[in-house]
C-alpha positions in Angstrom: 0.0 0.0 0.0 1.3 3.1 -1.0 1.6 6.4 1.1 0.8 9.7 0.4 1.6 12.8 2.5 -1.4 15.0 4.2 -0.8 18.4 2.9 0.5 19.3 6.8 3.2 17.0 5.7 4.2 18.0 2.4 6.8 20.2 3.5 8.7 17.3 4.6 7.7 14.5 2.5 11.1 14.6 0.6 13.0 13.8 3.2 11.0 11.1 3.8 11.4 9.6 0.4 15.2 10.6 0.2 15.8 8.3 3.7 13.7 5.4 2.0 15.6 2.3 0.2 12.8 0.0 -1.4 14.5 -3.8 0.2 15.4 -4.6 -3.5 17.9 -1.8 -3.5 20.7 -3.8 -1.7 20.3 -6.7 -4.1 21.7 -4.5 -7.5 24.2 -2.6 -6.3 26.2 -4.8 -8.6 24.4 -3.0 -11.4 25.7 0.6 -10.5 29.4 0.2 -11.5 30.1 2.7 -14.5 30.6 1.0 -17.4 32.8 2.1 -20.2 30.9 1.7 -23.7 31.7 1.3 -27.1 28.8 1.7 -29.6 26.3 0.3 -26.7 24.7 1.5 -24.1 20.9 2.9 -23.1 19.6 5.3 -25.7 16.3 6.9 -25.9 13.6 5.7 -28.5 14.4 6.0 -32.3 13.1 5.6 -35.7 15.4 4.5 -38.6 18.6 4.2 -36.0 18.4 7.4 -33.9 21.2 9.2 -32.6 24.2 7.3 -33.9 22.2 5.3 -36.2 22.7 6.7 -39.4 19.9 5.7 -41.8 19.7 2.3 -41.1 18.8 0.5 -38.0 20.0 1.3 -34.8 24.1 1.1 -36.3 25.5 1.1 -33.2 29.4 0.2 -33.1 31.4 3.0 -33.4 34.7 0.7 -34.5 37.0 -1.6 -32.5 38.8 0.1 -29.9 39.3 3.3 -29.3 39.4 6.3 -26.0 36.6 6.4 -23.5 34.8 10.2 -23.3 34.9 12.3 -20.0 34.9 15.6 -21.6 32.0 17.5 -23.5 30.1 16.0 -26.6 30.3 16.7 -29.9 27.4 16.2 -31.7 27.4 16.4 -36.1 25.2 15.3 -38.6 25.4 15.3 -42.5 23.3 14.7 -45.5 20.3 14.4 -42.8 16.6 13.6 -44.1 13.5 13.1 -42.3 10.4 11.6 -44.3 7.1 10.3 -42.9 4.7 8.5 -44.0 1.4 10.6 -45.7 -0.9 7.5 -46.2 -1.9 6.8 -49.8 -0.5 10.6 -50.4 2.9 8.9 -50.4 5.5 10.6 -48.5 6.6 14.0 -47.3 10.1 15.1 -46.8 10.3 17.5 -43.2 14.0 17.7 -43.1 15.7 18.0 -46.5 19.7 17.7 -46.5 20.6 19.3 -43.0 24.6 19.8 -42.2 25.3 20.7 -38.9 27.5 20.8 -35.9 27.2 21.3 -31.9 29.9 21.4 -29.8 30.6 21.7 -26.0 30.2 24.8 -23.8 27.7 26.4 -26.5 23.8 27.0 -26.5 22.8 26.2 -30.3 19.0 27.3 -31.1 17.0 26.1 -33.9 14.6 29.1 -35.3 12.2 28.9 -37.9 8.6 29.4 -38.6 5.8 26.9 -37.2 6.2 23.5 -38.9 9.8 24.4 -40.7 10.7 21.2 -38.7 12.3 22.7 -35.6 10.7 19.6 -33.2 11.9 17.3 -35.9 15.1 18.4 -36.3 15.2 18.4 -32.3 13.7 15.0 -32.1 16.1 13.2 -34.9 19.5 14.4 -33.2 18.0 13.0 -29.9 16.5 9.9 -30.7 12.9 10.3 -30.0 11.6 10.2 -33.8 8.2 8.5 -34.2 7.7 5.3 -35.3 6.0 6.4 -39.1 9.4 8.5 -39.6 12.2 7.4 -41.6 15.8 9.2 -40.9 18.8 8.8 -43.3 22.1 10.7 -43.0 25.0 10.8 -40.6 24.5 12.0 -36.9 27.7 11.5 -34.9 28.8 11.5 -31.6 32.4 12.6 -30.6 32.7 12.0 -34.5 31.5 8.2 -34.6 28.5 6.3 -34.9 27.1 5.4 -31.0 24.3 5.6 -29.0 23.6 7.7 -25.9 25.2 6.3 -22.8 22.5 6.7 -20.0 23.3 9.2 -18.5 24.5 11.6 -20.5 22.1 13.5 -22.2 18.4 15.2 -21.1 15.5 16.4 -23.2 13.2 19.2 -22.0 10.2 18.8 -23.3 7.8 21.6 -24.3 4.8 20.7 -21.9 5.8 20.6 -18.1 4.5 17.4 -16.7 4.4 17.9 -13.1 2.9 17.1 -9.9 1.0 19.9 -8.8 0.9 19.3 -5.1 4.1 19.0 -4.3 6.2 21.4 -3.5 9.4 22.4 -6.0 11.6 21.3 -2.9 9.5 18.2 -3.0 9.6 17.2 -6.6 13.1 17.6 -7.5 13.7 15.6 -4.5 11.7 13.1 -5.1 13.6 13.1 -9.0 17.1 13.0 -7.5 16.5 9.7 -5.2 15.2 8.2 -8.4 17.8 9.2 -11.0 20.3 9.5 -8.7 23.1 6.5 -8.4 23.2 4.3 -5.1 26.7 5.2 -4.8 25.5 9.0 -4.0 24.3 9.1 0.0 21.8 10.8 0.9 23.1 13.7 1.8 24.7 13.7 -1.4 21.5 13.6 -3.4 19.9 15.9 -0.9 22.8 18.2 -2.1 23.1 18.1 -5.8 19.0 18.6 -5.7 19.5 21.7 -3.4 22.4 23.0 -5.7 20.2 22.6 -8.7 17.6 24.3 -7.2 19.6 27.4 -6.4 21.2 26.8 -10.6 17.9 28.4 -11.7 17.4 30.1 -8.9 14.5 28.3 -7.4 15.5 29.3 -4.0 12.5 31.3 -2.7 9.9 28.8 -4.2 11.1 25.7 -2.5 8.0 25.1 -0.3 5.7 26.6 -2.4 3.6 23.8 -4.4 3.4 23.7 -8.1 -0.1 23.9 -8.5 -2.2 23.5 -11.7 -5.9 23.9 -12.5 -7.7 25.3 -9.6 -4.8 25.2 -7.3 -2.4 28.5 -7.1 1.4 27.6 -7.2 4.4 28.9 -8.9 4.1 31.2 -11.8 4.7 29.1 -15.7 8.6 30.4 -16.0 9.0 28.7 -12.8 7.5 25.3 -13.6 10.2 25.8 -17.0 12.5 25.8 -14.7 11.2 23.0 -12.4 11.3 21.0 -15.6 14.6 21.8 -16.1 16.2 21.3 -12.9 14.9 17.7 -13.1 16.3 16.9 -16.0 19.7 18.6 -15.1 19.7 16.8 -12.1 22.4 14.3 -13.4 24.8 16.7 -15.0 24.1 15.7 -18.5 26.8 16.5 -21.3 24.1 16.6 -23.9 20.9 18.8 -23.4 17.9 19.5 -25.5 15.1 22.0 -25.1 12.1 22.0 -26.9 10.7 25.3 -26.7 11.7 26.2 -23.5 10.1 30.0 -23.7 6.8 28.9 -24.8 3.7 30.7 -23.2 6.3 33.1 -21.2 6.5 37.0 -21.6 9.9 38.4 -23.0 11.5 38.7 -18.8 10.4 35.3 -18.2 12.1 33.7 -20.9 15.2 35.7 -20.9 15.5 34.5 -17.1 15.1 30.9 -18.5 17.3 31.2 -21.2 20.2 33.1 -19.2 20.2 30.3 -16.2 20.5 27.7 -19.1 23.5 29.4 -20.8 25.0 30.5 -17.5 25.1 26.5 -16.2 28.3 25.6 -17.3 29.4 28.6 -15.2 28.1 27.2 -12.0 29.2 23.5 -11.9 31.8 23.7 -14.4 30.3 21.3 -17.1 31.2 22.0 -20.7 27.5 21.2 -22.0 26.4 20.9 -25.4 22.9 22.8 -25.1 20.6 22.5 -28.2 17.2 24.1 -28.2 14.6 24.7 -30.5 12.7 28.4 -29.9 10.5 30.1 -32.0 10.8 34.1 -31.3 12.9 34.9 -29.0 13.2 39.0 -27.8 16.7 40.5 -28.9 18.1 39.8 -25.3 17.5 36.1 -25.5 19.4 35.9 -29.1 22.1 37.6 -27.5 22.7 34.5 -25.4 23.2 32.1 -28.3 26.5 31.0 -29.2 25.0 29.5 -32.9 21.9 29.6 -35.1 20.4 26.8 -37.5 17.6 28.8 -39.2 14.6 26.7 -40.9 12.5 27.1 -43.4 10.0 24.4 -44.9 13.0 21.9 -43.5 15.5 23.8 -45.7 18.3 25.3 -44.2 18.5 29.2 -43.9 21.7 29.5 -42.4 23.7 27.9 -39.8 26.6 29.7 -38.1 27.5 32.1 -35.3 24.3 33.9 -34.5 25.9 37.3 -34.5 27.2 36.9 -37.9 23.2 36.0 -39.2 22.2 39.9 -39.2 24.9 40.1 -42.1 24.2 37.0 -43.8 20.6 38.7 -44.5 22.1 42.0 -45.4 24.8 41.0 -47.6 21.9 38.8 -49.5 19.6 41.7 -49.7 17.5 41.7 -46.8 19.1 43.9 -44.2 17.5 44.4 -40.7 15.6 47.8 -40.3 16.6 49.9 -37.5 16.1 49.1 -34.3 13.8 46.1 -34.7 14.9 42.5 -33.1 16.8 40.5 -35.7 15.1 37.3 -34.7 11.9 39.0 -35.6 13.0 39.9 -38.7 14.6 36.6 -39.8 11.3 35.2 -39.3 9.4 38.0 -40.6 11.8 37.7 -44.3 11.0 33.4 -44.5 7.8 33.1 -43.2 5.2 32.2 -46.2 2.1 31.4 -44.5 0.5 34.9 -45.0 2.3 35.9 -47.7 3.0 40.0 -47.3 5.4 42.2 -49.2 8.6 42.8 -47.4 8.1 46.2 -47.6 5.0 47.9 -47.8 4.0 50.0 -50.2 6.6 49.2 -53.2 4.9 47.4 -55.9 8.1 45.3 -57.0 8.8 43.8 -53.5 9.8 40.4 -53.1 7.3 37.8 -51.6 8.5 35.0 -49.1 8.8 32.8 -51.3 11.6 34.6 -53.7 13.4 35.3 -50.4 13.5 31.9 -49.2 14.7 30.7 -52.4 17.6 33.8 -52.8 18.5 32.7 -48.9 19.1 29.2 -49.2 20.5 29.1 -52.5 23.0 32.2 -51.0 23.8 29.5 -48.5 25.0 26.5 -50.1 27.2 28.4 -51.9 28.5 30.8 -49.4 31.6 30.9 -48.0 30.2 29.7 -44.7 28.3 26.5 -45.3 31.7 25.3 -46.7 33.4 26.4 -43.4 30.2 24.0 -41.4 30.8 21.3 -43.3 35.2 21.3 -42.8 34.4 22.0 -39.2 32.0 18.9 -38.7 34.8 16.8 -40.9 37.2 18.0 -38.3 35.2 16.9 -35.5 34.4 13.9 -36.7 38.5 13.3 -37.2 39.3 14.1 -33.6 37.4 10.9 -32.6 36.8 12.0 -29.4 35.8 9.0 -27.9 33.1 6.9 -26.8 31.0 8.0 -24.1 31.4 6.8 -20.4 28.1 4.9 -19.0 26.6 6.7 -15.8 25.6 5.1 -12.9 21.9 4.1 -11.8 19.9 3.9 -9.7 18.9 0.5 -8.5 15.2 2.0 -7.8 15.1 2.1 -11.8 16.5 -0.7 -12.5 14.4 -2.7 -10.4 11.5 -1.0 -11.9 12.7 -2.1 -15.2 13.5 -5.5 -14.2 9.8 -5.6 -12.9 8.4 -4.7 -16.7 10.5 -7.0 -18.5 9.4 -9.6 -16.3 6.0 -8.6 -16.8 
């Protein structure tokens, strides 16, 4: 029989939880040693091979031999296409061709309008394509072909799924004893979830509940960052965000954002950060170190995101005064309603024209050359294979349990 709290003892339910081993716990601990991987390991759900996987299914050696990975990650892929099945339509292409590269201590964003492919994109370089898509191309990890090692890489996603009546002190507790590996203590674990907490700067709302529908709690930017800190809980190399400013004002996404990009500054992790974002305020594009910009699963341009402001105006579409160049990227690619550029002039150039000038300026620029040597050079360094975290034995007992089942 399970227990649950009263609500005059949610404040110290956590600690109740964190000072609880299930009895099956001290039959695994065998299970927690790190292991050292090559091509294997855990890796999240994929269609047509996943992260790793190439185009095929699943490739998962990454060669014979070969250095184990405790630094960052470096994450390429090449020649990537995306296709699902429309029915008796046939099939549509949503990614056509993609070259790109993502590399430690940087926070890459994928912009575009709505359904240039952003999720997909997102989804494909993590793993978590659907089962009716089919992915072909290169992606790479520390420049070879291998899954995710558990515990090394976290995915945001863009609806928080929470409890909302426990308290954030409560929940990320609760999310450290079960991610957490037996080799942490308790105190441990009760630390790292308190650090986290303070990361995005939680620290006032730690007894306050969550709350949902008809229960006041913490405001939406704050459940973001809930989210987040549950998923950063294990210090992952390799984090993706979908849409992590979605339904917040322009001050509570910049907050979001800047605790994300500020991370590695805290704990000292070089993190490879990759989020998808669909209009960020000129203050949040300041804090991006690169820029993949989509259109109809085309891309735009991919490079340093202060260098994309010239890219447009060298190509004819410079950004008007004080206006915020993400708006305006957007604004010069976006077909769906189909308005002059500039109003007024007869001769203006529709979305469409613009999208075709862009991308064409971009395979044969200077600097899609440059993303393409750069990803080759990654992929040379061989970085390694990544290292295996530890587990907790409360999971795997779980997933003993189902298998069983």
């Amino acid at each position: 029989m399970s227990y649950l709290p009263r609500p005059s003892q949610q404040s110290t339910a956590a600690e109740h939880v964190l000072d609880y081993q299930p009895p099956s716990m001290r039959y695994n601990q065998e299970i927690n040693a790190t292991l050292e991987v090559e091509g294997t390991g855990v890796s999240m759900p994929s269609s047509g091979g996943g992260v790793g996987g190439g185009g095929g299914g699943g490739g998962g050696g990454g060669g014979g031999g070969g250095a184990t990975n405790h630094g960052g990650v470096f994450l390429t892929w090449e020649d990537l296409w995306v296709t699902v099945s429309n029915g008796k339509r046939g099939s549509k292409s949503i990614l056509q061709g993609l070259t790109g590269y993502a590399q430690p201590g940087e926070v890459m964003a994928i912009m575009g309008p709505s359904g240039c492919g952003k999720s997909t994109l997102l989804d494909a370089l993590a793993g978590r394509l659907s089962s009716n898509a089919r992915q072909t191309g290169d992606i790479l990890i520390n420049g070879r072909k291998q899954r995710l090692a558990y515990g090394t890489s976290a995915y945001v996603t863009q609806d928080d799924t929470l409890i909302t009546t426990l308290t954030v002190k409560e929940a990320v507790y609760y999310s450290a004893q079960l991610q957490l590996p037996d080799s942490m203590s308790m105190a441990e674990k009760k630390e790292r979830a308190e650090m986290t907490i303070r990361e995005m700067g939680l620290q006032d709302a730690m007894n306050t509940r969550i709350g949902g529908w008809g229960s006041k709690g913490i405001s939406g930017g704050q459940k973001r960052r809930v989210s987040i800190c549950i998923e950063i809980l294990t210090h992952p190399k390799l984090l993706f965000l979908d849409e992590p400013t979605s339904g917040l004002d322009s001050a509570a996404s910049y907050y979001v954002m800047s605790r994300i990009a500020r991370l590695d500054q805290k704990d000292g992790n070089r993190r490879t950060v990759i989020s998808s974002i669909h209009q960020p305020s000129s203050d949040v594009f300041q804090l991006f170190d690169s820029l993949c910009l989509l259109c109809a699963g085309k891309v735009v341009y991919f490079g340093p995101a202060s260098e994309a402001n010239e890219f447009f105006t060298l190509n004819g579409f410079p950004c008007p005064t004080l206006q915020n160049p993400s708006d305006h990227f957007l604004k010069t690619i976006n077909k769906d309603f189909e308005r002059d550029l500039e109003q007024g002039v007869e001769d203006a150039i529709t979305a469409e024209a613009a999208i075709n000038t862009l991308t064409k300026a971009y395979k044969s620029s200077d600097n899609y050359q440059q993303v393409k040597r750069l990803a080759t050079e990654i992929c040379r360094k061989n970085c390694g294979t990544l290292v295996e975290r530890s587990r907790s034995s409360f999971v795997m007992t779980q997933f003993r349990l189902e298998v069983l089942c």
